[in-house]
C-alpha positions in Angstrom: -5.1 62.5 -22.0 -5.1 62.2 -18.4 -4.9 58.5 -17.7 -7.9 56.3 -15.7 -8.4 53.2 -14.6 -11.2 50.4 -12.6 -10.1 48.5 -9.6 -12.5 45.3 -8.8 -15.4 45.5 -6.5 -14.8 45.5 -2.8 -16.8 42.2 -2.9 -14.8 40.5 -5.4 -11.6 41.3 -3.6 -13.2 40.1 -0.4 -14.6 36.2 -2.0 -10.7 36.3 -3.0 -9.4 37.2 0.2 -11.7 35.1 2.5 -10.5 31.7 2.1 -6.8 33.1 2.8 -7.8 34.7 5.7 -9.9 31.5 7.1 -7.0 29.5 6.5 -3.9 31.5 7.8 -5.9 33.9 10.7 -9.3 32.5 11.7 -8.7 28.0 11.6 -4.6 29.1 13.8 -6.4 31.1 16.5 -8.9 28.3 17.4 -6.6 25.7 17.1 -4.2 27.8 19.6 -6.7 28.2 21.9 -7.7 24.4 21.8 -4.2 23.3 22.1 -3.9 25.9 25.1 -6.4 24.0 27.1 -5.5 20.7 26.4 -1.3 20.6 25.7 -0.5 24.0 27.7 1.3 27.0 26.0 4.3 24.7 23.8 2.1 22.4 22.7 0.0 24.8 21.7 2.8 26.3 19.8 3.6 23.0 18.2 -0.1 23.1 16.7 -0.1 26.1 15.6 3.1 25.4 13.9 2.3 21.7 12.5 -1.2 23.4 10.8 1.2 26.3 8.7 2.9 23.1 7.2 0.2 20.7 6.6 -1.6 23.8 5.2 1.6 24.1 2.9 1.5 20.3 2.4 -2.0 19.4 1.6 -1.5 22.4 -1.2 1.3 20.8 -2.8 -0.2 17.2 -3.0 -2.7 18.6 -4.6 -0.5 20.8 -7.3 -2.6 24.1 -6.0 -0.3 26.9 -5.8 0.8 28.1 -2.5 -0.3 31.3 -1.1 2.5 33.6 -0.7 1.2 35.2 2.7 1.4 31.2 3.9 5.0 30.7 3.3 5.4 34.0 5.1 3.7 32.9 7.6 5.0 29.5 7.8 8.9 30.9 8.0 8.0 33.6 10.9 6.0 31.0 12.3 9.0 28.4 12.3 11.4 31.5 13.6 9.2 32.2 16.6 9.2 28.9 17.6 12.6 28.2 17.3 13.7 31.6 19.3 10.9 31.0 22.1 12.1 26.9 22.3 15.9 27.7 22.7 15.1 30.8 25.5 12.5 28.9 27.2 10.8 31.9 27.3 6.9 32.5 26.2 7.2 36.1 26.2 9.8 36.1 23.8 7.4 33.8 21.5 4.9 37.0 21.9 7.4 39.6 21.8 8.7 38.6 18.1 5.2 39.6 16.2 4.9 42.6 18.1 8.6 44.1 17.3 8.0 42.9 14.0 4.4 45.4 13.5 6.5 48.1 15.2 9.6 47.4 12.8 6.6 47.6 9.9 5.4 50.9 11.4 8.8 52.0 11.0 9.2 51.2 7.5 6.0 53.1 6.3 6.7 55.8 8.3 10.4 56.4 6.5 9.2 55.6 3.5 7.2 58.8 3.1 10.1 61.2 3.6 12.3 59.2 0.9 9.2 59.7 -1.7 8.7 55.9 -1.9 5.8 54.9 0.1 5.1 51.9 1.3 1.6 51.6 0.4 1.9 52.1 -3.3 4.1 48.8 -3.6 1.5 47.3 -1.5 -0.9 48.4 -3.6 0.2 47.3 -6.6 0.8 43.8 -5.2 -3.1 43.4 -4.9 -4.5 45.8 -8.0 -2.7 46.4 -11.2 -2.3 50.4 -11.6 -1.2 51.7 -14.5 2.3 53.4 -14.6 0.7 56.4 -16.1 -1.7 56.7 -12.9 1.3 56.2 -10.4 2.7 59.3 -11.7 0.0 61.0 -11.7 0.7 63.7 -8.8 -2.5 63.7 -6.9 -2.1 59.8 -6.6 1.6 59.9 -5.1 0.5 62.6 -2.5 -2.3 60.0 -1.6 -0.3 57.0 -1.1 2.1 59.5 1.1 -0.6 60.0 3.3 -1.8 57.0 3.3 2.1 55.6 4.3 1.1 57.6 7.1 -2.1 56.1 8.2 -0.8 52.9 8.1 2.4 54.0 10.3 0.2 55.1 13.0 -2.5 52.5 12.7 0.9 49.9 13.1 2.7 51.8 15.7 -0.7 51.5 17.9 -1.2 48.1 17.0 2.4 47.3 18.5 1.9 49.4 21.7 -1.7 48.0 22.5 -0.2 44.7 22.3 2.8 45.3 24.3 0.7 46.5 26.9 -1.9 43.5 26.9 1.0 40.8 26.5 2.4 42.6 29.9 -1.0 42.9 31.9 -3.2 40.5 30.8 -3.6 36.1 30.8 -2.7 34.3 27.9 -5.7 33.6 26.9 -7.1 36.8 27.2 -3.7 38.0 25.3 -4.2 36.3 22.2 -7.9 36.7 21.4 -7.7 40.5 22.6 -4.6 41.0 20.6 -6.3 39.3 16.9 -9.4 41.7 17.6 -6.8 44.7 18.0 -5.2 44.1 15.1 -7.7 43.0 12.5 -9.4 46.1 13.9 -6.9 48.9 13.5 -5.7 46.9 10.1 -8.9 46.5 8.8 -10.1 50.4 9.8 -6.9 51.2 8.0 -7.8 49.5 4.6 -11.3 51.0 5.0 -10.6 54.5 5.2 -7.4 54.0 2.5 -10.2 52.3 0.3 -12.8 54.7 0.9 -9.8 57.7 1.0 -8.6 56.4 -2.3 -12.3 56.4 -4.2 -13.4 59.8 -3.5 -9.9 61.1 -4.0 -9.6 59.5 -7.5 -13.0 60.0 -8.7 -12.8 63.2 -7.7 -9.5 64.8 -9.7 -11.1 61.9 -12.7 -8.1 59.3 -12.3 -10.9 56.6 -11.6 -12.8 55.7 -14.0 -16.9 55.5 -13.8 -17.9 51.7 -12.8 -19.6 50.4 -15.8 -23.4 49.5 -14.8 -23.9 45.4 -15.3 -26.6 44.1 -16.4 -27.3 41.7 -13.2 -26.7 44.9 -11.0 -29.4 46.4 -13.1 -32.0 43.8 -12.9 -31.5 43.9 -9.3 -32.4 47.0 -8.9 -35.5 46.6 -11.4 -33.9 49.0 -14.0 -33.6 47.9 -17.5 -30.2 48.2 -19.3 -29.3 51.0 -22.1 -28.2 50.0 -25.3 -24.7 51.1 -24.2 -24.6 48.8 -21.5 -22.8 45.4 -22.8 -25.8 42.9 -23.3 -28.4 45.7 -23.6 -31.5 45.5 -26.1 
């Protein structure tokens, strides 16, 4: 028997996701920028810095578990600053993140031809799949191509910022650089998303969502006995 399996709604992995995103994207940025007006560029560096850690901080006074993304983020964050600090250089603070995608690109892209994509470990990092599904063939050939997607999306990331960091203010840098990249990242996890429910549903490696009954009562239907907490 051909093995299935559900992944969670896009909304549920979203109300997950949000906070993290808030917190380690979204509340840096505006601090950056503020810190840029009123400290100039190594100030703002220091800020952006000193929130990682009292992020990190305020999580362990409070015996919450720390996010692993924030410790990542907190240890580049900590290397950029201590590289741009000892070169004096601001480019060099700009340069590191931007080498880093490219480096990223690099590793999905050779990741395809050794048959161990990239995206599946990703994957399985954020949604428990089965190992039974992983063999599957259809499924491997998908996370091949979608290694791919995300090589390109990466690679283009890296030379759209490159170019901006070279022709553009600092200001104009940083806030043009987030929208690139949470747009070519986040078009890449839409189509892999999308990509990977027709794909599944279609060779049956996805299993039919179950109808709830609160989905149902929203839409003014009444639940079948089948459903769980139907008449």
């Amino acid at each position: 028997m051909q093995a299935s399996f559900e992944i969670p709604r896009l909304r549920t992995l979203a109300r997950h996701a949000l906070p993290h995103v808030l917190e380690g994207t979204v509340v840096p940025l505006v601090l950056f920028l503020g810190a840029l007006r009123l400290l100039g560029i190594w100030g703002a560096m220091v800020a952006g810095l000193g929130w990682t850690y009292v992020a990190i901080g305020r999580r362990l006074v409070m015996r919450r578990p720390v996010p692993g993304i924030l410790v990542l983020g907190a240890v580049t964050l900590t290397a950029r600053t201590v590289v741009a600090l000892a070169s004096g250089s601001v480019v060099v603070y700009f340069l590191q993140p931007t080498l880093g995608t490219a480096l990223v690109a690099t590793a999905f892209l050779l990741s395809v031809p050794l048959g161990r994509p990239l995206a599946e470990r990703l994957a399985r990092d954020f949604c428990p799949i089965p190992s039974g599904v992983l063999a599957n063939t259809h499924v491997r050939r998908f996370f091949l191509q979608i290694s791919l997607l995300f090589a390109f999306a990466q690679m283009a990331n890296a030379g759209i910022t490159l170019w901006l960091l070279l022709s553009q203010s600092l200001g104009t840098f940083v806030v043009a650089k987030t929208l690139v990249s949470w747009t070519l990242t986040g078009g890449a996890i839409a189509v892999s998303t999308w990509w990977f429910h027709h794909s599944m549903r279609r060779h049956g490696i996805l299993a039919p969502r179950r109808v709830r009954v609160d989905d149902a009562l929203a839409t003014g239907s009444r639940p079948s006995a089948a459903t769980p907490g139907g008449a």
